[in-house]
N, CA, C and O atoms as CSV, one atom per row, in Angstrom:
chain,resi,resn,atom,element,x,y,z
A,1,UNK,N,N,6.657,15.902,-30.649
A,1,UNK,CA,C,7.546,14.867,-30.144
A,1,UNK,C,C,8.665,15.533,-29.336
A,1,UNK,O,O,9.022,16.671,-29.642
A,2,UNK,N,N,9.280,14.822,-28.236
A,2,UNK,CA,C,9.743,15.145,-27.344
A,2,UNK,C,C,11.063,14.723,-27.378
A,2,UNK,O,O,10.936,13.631,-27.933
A,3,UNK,N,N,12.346,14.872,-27.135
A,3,UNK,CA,C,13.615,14.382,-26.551
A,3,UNK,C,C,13.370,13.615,-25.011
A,3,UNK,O,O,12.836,14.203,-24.070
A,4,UNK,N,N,13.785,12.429,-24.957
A,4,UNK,CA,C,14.245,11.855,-23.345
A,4,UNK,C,C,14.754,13.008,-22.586
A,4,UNK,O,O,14.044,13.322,-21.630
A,5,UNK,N,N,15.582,13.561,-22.737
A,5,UNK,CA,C,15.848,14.788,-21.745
A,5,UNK,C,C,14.913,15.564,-21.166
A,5,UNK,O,O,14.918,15.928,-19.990
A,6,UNK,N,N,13.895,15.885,-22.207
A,6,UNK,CA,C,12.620,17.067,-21.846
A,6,UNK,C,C,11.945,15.997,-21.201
A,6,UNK,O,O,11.973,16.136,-19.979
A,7,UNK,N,N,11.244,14.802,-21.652
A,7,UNK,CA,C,10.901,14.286,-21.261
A,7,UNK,C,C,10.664,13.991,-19.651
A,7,UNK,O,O,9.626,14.042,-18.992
A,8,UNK,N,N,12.195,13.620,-19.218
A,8,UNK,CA,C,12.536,13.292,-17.900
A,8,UNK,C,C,12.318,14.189,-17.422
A,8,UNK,O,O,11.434,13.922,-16.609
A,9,UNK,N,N,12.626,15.493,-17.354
A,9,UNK,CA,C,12.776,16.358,-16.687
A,9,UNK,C,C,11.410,16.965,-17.030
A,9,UNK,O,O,11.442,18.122,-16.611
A,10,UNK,N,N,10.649,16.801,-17.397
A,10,UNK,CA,C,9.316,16.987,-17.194
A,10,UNK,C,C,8.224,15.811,-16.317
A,10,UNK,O,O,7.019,15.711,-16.091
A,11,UNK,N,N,8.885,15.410,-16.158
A,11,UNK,CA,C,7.930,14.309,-15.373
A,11,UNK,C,C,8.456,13.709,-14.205
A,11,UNK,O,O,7.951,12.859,-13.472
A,12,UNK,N,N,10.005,14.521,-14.121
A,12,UNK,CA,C,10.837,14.710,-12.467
A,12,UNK,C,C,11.352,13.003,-12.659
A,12,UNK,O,O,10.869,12.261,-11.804
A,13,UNK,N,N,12.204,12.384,-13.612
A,13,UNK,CA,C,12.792,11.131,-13.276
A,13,UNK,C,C,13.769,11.408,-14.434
A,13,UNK,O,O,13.687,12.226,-15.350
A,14,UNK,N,N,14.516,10.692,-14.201
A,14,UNK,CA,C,16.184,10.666,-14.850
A,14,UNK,C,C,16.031,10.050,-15.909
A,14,UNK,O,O,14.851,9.702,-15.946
A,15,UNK,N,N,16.683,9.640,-17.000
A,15,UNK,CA,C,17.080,9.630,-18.350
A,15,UNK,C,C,16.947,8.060,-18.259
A,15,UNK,O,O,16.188,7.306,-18.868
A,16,UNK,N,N,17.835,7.818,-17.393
A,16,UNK,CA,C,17.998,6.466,-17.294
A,16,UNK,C,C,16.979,5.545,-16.944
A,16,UNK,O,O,16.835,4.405,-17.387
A,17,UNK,N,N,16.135,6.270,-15.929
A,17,UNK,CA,C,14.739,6.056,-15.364
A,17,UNK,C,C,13.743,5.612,-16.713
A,17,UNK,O,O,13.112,4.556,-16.743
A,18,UNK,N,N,13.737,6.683,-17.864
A,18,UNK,CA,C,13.050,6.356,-18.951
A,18,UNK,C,C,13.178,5.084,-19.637
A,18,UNK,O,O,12.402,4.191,-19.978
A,19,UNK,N,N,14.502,5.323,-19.728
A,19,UNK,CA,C,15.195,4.345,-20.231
A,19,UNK,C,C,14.877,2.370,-20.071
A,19,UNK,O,O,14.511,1.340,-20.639
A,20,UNK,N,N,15.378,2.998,-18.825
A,20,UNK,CA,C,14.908,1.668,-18.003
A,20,UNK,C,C,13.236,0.865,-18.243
A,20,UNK,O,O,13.233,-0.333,-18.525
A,21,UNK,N,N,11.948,1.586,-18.113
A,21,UNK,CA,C,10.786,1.601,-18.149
A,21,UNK,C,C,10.752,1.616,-19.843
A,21,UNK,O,O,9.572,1.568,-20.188
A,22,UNK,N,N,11.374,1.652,-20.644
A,22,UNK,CA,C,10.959,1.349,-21.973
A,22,UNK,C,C,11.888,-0.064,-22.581
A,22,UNK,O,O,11.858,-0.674,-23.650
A,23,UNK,N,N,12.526,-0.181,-21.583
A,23,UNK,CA,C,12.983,-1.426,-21.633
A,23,UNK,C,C,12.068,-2.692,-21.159
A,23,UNK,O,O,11.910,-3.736,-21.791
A,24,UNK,N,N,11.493,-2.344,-19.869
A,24,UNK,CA,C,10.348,-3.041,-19.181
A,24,UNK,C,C,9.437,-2.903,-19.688
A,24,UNK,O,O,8.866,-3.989,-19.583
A,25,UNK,N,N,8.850,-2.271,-20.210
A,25,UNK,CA,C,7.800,-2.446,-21.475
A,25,UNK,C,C,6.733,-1.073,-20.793
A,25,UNK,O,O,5.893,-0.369,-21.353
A,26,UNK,N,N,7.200,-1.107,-19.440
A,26,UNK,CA,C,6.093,0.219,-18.850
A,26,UNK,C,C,5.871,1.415,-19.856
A,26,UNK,O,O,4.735,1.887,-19.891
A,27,UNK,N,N,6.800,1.932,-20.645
A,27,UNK,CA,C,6.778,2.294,-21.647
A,27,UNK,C,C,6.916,2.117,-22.911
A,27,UNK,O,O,7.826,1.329,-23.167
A,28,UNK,N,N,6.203,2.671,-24.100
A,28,UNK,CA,C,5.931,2.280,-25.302
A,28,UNK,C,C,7.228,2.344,-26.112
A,28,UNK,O,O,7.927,3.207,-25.581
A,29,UNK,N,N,7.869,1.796,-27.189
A,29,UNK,CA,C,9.508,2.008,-27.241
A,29,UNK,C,C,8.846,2.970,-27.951
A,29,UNK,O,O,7.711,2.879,-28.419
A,30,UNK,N,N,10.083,4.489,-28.053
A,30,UNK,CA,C,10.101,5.255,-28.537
A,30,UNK,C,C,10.476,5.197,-30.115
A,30,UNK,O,O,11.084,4.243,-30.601
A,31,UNK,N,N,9.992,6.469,-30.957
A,31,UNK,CA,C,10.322,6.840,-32.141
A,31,UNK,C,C,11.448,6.921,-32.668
A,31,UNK,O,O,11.448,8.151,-32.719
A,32,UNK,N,N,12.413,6.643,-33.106
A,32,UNK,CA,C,14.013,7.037,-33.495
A,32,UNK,C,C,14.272,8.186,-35.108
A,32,UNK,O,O,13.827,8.092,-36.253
A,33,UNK,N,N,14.989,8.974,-34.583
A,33,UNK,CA,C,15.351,10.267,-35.430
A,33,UNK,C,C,15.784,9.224,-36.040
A,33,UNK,O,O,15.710,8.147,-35.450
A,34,UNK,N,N,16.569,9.314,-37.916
A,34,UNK,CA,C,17.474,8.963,-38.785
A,34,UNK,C,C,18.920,9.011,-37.854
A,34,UNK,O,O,19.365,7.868,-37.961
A,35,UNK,N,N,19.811,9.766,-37.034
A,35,UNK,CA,C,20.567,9.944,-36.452
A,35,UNK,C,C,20.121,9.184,-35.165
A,35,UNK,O,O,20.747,9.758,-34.273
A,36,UNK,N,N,19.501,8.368,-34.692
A,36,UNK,CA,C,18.586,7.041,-33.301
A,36,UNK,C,C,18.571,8.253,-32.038
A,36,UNK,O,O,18.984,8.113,-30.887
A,37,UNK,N,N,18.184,9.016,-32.429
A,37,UNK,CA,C,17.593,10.016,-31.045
A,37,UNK,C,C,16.118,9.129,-31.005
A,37,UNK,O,O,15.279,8.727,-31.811
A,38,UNK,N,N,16.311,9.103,-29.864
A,38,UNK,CA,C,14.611,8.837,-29.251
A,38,UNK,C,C,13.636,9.666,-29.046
A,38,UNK,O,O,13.645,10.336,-28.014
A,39,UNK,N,N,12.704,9.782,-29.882
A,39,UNK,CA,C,11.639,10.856,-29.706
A,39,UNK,C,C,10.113,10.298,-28.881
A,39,UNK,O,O,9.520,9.301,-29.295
A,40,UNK,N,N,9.774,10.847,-28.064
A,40,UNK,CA,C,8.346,10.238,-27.531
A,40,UNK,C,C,7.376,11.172,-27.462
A,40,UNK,O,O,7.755,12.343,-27.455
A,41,UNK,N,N,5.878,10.885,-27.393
A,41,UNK,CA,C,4.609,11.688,-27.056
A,41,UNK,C,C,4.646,12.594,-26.384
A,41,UNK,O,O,5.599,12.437,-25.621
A,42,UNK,N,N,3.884,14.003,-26.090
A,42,UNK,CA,C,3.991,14.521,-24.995
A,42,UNK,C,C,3.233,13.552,-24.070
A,42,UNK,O,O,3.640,13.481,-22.911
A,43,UNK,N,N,2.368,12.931,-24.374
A,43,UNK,CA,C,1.572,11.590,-23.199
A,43,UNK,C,C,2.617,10.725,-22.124
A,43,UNK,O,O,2.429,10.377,-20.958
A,44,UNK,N,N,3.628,10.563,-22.907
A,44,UNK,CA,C,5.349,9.998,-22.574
A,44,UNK,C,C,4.653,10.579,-20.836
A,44,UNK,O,O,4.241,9.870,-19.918
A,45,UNK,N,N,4.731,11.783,-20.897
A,45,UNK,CA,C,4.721,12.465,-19.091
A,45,UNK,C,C,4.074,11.852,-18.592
A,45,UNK,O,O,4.476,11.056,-17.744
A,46,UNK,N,N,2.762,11.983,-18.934
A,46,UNK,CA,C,2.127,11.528,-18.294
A,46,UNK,C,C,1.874,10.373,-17.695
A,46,UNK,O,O,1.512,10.364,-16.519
A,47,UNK,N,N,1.998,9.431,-18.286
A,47,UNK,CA,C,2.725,7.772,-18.472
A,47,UNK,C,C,3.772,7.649,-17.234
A,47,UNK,O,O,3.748,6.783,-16.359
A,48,UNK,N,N,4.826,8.869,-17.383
A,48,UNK,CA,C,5.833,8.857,-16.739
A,48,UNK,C,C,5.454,9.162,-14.971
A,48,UNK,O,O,6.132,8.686,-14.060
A,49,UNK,N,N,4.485,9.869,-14.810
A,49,UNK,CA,C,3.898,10.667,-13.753
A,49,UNK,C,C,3.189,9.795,-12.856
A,49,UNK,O,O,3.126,9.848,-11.628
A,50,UNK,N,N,2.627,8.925,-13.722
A,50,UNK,CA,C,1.445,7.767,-13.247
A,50,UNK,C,C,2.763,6.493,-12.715
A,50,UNK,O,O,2.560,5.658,-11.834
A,51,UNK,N,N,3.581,6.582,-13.203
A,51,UNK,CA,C,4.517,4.985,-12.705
A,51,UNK,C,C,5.082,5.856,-11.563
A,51,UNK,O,O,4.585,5.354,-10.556
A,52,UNK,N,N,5.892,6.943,-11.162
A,52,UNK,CA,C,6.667,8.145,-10.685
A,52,UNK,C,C,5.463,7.496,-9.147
A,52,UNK,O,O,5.673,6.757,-8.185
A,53,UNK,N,N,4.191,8.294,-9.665
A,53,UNK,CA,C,3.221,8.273,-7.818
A,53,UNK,C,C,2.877,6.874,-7.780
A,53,UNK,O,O,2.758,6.588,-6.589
A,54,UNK,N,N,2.607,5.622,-8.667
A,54,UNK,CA,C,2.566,4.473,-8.229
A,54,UNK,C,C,3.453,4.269,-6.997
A,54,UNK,O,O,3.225,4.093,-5.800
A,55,UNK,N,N,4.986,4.396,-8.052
A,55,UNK,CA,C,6.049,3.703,-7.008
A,55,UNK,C,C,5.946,4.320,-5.848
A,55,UNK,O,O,6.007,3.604,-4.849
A,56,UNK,N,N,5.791,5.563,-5.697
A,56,UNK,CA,C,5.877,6.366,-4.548
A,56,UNK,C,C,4.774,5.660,-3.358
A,56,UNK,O,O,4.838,5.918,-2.156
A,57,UNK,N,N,3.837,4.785,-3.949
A,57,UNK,CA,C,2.773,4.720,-3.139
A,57,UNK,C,C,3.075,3.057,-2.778
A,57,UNK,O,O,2.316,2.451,-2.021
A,58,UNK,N,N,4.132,2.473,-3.334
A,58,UNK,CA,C,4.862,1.451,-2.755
A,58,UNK,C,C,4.484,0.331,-3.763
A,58,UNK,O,O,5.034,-0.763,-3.637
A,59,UNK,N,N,3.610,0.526,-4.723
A,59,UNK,CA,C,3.141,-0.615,-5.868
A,59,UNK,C,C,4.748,-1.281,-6.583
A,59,UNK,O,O,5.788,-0.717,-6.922
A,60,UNK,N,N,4.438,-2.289,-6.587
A,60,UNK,CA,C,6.261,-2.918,-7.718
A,60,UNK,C,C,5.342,-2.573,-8.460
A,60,UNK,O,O,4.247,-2.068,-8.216
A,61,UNK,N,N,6.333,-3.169,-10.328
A,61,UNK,CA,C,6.823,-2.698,-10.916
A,61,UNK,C,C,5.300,-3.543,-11.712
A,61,UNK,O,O,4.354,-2.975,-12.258
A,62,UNK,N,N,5.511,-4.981,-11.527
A,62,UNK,CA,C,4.103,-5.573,-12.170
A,62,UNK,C,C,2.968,-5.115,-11.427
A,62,UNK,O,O,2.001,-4.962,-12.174
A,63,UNK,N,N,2.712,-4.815,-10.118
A,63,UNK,CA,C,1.142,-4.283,-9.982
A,63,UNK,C,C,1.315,-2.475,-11.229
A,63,UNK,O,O,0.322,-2.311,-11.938
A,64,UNK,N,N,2.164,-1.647,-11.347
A,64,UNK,CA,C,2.037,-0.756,-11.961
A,64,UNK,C,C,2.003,-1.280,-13.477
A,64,UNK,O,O,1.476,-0.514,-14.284
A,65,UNK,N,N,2.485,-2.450,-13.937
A,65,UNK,CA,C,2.324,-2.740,-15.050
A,65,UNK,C,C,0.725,-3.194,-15.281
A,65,UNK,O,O,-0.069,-2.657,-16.053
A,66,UNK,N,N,0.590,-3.817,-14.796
A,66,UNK,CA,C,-0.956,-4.080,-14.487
A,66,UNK,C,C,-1.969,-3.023,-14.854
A,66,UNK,O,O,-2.767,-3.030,-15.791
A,67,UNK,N,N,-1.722,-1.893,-13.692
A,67,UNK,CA,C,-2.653,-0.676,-13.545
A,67,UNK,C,C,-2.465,0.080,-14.799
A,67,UNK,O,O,-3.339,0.860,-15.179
A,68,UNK,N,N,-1.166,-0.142,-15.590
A,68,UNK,CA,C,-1.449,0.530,-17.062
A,68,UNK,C,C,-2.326,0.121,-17.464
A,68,UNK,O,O,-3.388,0.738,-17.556
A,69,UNK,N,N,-2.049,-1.557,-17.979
A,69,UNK,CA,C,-2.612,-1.988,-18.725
A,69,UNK,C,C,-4.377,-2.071,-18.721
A,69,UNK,O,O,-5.265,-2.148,-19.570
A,70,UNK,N,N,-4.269,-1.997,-17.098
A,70,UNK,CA,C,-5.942,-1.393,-17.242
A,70,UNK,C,C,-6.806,-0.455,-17.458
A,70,UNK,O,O,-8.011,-0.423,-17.703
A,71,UNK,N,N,-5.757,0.502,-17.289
A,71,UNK,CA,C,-6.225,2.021,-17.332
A,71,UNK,C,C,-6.138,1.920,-19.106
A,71,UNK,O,O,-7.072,2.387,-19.757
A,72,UNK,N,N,-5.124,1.373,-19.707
A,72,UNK,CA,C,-5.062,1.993,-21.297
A,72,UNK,C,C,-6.162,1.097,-22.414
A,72,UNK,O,O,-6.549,1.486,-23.516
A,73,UNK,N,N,-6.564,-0.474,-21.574
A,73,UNK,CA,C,-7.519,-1.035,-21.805
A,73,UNK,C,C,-8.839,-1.303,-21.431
A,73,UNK,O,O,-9.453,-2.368,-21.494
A,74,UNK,N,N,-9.366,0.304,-20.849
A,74,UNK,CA,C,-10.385,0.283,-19.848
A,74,UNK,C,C,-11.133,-0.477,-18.863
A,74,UNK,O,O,-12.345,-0.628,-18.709
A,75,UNK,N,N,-10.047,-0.955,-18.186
A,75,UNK,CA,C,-10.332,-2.109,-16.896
A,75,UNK,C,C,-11.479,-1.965,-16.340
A,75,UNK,O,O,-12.397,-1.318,-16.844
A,76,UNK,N,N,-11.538,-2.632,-15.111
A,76,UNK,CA,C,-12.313,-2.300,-14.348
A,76,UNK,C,C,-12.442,-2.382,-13.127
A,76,UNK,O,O,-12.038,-3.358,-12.495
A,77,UNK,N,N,-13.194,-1.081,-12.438
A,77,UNK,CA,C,-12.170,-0.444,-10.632
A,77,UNK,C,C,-12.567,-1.696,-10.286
A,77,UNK,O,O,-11.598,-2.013,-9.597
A,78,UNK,N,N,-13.365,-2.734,-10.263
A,78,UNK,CA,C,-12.433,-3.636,-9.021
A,78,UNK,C,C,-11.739,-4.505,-9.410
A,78,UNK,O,O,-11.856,-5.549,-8.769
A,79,UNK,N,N,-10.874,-4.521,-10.411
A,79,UNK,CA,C,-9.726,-4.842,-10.860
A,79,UNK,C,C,-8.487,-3.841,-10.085
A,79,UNK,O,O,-7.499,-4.391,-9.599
A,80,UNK,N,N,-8.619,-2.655,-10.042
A,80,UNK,CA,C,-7.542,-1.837,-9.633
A,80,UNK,C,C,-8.093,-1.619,-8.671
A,80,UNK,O,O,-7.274,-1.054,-7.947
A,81,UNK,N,N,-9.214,-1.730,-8.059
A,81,UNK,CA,C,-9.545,-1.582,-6.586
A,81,UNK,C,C,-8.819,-3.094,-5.838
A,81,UNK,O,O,-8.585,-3.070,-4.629
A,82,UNK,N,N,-8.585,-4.027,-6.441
A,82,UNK,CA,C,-8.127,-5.128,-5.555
A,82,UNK,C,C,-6.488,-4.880,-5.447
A,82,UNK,O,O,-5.738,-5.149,-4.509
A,83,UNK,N,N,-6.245,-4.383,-6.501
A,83,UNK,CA,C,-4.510,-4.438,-6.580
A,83,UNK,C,C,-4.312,-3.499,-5.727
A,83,UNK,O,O,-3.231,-3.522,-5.139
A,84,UNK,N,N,-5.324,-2.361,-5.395
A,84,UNK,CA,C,-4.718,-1.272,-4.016
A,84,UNK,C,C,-5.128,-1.898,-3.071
A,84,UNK,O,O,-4.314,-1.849,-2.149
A,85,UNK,N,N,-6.080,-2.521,-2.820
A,85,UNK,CA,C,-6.413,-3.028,-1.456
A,85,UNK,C,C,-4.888,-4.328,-0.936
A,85,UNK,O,O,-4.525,-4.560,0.217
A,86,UNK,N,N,-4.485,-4.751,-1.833
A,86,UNK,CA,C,-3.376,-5.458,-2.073
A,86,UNK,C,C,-2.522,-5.095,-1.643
A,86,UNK,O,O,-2.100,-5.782,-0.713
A,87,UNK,N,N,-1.828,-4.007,-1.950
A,87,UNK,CA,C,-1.091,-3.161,-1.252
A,87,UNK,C,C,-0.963,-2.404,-0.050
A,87,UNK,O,O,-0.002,-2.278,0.708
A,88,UNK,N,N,-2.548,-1.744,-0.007
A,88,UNK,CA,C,-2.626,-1.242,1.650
A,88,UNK,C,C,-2.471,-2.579,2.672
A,88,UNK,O,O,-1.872,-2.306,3.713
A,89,UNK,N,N,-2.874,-3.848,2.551
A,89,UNK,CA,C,-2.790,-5.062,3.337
A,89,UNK,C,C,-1.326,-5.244,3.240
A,89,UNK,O,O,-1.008,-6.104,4.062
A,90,UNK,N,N,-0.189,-4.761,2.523
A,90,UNK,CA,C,1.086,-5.177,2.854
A,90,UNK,C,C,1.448,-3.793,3.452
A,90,UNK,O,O,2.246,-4.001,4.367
A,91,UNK,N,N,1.130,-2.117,3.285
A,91,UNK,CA,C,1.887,-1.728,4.170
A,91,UNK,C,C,1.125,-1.953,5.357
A,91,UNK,O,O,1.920,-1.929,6.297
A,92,UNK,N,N,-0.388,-2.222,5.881
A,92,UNK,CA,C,-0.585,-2.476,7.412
A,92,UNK,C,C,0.275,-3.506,7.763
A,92,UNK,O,O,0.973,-3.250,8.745
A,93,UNK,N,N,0.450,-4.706,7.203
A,93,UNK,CA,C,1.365,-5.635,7.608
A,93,UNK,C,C,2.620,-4.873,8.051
A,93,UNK,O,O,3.102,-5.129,9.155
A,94,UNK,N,N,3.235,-3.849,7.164
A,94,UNK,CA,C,4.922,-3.546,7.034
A,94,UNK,C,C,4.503,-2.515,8.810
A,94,UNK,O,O,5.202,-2.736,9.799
A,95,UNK,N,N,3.322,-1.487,8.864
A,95,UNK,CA,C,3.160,-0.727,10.093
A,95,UNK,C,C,2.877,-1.930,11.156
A,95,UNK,O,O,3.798,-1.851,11.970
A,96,UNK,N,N,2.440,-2.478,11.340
A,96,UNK,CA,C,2.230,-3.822,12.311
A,96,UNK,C,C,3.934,-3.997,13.354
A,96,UNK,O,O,4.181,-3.953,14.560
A,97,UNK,N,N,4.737,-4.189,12.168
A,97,UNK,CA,C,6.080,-4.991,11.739
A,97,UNK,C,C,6.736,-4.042,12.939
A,97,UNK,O,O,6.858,-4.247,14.146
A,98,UNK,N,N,7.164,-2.744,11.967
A,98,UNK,CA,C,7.602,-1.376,13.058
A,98,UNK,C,C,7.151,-1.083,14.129
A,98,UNK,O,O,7.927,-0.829,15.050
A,99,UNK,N,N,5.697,-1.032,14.321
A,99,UNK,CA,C,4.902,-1.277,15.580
A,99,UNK,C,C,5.727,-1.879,16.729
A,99,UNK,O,O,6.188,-1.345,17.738
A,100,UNK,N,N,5.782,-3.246,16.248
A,100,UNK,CA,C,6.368,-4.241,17.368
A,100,UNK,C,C,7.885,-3.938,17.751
A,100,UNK,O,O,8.281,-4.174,18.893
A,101,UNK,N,N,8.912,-3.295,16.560
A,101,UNK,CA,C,10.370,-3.161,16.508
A,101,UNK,C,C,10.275,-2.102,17.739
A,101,UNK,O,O,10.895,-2.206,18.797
A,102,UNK,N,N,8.976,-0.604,17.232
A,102,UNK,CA,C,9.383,0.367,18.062
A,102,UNK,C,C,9.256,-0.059,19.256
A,102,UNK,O,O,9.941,0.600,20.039
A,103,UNK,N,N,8.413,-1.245,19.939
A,103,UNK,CA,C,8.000,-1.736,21.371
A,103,UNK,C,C,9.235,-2.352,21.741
A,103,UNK,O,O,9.706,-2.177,22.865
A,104,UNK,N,N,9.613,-2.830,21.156
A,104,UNK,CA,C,10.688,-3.975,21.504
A,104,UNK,C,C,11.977,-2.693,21.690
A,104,UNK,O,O,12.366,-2.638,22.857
A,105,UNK,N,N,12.530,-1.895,20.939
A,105,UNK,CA,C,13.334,-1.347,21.223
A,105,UNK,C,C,12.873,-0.265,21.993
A,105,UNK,O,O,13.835,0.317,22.493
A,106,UNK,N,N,11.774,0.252,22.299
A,106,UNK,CA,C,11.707,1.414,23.482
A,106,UNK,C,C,11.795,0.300,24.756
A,106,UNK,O,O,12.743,0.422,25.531
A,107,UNK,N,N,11.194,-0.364,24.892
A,107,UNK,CA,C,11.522,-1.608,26.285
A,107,UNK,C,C,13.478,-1.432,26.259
A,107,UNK,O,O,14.054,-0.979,27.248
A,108,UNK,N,N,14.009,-1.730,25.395
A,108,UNK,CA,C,15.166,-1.971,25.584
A,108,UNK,C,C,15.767,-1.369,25.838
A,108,UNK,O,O,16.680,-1.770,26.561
A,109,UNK,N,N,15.713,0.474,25.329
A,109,UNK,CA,C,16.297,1.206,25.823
A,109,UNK,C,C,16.142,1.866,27.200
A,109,UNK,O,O,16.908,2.517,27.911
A,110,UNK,N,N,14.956,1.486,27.305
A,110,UNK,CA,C,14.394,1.762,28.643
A,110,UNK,C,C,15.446,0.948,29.556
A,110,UNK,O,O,16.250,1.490,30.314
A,111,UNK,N,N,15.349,-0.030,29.417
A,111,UNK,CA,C,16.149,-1.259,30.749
A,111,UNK,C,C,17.635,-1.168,30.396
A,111,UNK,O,O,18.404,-2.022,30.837
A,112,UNK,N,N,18.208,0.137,29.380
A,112,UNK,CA,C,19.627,0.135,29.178
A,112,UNK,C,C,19.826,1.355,30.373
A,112,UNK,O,O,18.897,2.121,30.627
A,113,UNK,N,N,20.891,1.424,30.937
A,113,UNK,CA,C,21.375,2.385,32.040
A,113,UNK,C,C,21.999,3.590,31.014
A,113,UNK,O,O,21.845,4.799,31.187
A,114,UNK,N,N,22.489,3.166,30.283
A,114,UNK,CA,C,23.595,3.933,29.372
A,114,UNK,C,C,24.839,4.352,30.234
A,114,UNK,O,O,25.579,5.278,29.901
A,115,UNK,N,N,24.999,3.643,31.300
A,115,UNK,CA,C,26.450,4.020,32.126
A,115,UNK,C,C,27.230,2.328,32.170
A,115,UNK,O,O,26.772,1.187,32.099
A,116,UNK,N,N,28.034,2.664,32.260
A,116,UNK,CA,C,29.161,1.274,32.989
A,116,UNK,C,C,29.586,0.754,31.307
A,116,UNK,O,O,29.843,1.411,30.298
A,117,UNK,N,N,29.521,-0.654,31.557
A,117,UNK,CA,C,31.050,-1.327,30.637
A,117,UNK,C,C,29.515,-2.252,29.490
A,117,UNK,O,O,28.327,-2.410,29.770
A,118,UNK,N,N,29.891,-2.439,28.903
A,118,UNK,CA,C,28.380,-3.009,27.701
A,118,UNK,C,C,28.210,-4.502,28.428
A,118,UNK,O,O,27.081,-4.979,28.310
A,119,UNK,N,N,29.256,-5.364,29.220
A,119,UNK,CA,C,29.256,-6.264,30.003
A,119,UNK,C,C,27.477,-6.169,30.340
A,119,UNK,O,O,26.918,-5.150,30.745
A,120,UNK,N,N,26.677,-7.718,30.009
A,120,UNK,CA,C,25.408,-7.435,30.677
A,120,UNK,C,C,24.268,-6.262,30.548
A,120,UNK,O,O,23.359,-5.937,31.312
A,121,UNK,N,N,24.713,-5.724,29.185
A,121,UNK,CA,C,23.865,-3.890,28.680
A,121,UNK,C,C,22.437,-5.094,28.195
A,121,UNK,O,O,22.712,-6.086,27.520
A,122,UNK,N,N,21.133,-4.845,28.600
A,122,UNK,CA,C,19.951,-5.701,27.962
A,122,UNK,C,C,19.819,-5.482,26.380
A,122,UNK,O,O,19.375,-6.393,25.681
A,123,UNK,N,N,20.163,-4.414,25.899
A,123,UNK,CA,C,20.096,-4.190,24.463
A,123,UNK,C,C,21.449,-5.227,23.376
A,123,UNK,O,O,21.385,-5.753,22.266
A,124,UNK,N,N,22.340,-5.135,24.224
A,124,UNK,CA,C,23.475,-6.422,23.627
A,124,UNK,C,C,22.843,-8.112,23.893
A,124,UNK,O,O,22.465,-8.998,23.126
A,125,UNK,N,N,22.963,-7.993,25.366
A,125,UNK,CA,C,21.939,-9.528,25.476
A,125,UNK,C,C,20.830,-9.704,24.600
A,125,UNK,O,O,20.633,-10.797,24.069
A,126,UNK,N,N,20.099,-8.739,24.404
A,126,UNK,CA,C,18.596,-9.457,23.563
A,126,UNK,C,C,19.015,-10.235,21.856
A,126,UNK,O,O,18.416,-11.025,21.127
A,127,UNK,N,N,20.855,-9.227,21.733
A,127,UNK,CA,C,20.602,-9.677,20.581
A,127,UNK,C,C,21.333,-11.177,20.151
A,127,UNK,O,O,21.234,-11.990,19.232
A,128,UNK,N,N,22.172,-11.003,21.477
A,128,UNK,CA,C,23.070,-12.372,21.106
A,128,UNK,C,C,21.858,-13.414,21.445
A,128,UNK,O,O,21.872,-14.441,20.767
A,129,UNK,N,N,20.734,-13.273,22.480
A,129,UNK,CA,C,19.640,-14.473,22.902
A,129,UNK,C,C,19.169,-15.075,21.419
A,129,UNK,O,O,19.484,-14.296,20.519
A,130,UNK,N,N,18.628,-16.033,21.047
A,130,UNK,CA,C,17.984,-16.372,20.152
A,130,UNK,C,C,16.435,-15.972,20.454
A,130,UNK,O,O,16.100,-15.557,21.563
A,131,UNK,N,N,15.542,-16.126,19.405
A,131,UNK,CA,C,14.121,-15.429,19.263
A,131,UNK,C,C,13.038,-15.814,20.609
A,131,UNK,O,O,12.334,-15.149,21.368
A,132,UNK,N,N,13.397,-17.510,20.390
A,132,UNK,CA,C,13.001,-17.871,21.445
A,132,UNK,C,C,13.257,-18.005,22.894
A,132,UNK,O,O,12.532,-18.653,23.648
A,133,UNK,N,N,14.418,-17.305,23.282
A,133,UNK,CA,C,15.026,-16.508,24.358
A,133,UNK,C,C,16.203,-17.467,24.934
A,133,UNK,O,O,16.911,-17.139,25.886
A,134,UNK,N,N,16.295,-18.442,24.376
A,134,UNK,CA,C,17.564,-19.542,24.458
A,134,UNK,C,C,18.579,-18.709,24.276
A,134,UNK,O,O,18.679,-17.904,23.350
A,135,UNK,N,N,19.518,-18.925,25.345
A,135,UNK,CA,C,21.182,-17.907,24.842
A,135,UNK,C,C,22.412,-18.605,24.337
A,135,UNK,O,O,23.413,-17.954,24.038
């Protein structure tokens, strides 16, 4: 059994981080010393490691709750094959999104001079215009 401290710092997230996730149920509540130290599994890491590259890979908090619960109740991949496909369809959406921002603002900077008074600058106009180009 482990201390939260070793813990965290074995699985690269903060105290509070643990903390937090055994509050949310992502983690199992821990063991308590007679003196309420929290003691957990060395598995604790691993647990910890698996939510750590979820988030990293942009999953919230219920698709990773999910993917526990399937992984610790032997799901099945196209159960967790849909919840990633789920996700890759929102970041192509989110690259789509930037796509269009980077077009829209390389056009703009393009048609900015970067000399004279901001009077009439196309990058100020586009933003006071409304979407539909009404000013």
């Amino acid at each position: 059994m482990n201390t939260i401290g070793k813990i965290a710092g074995s699985a690269g997230v903060s105290v509070d981080t643990v903390r937090f996730y055994e509050r949310t149920g992502l983690l199992p509540r821990a063991q308590r010393t007679a003196s309420g130290y929290r003691l957990y599994a060395e598995a604790t890491v691993d647990r910890l490691r698996f939510i750590r590259q979820a988030k990293m890979l942009g999953f919230s908090l219920e698709d990773i709750a999910e993917l526990l619960r399937l992984n610790d109740g032997g799901g099945s991949r196209r159960a967790v094959r849909g919840i990633a496909q789920r996700r890759l369809a929102e970041v192509e959406r989110r690259i789509a999104d930037l796509e269009r921002m980077r077009a829209t603002l390389a056009h703009l900077v393009g048609e900015c001079s970067g000399s004279g008074t901001v009077h009439g600058c196309p990058i100020i106009e586009s933003l006071v215009r409304e979407p539909d180009g009404r000013g």
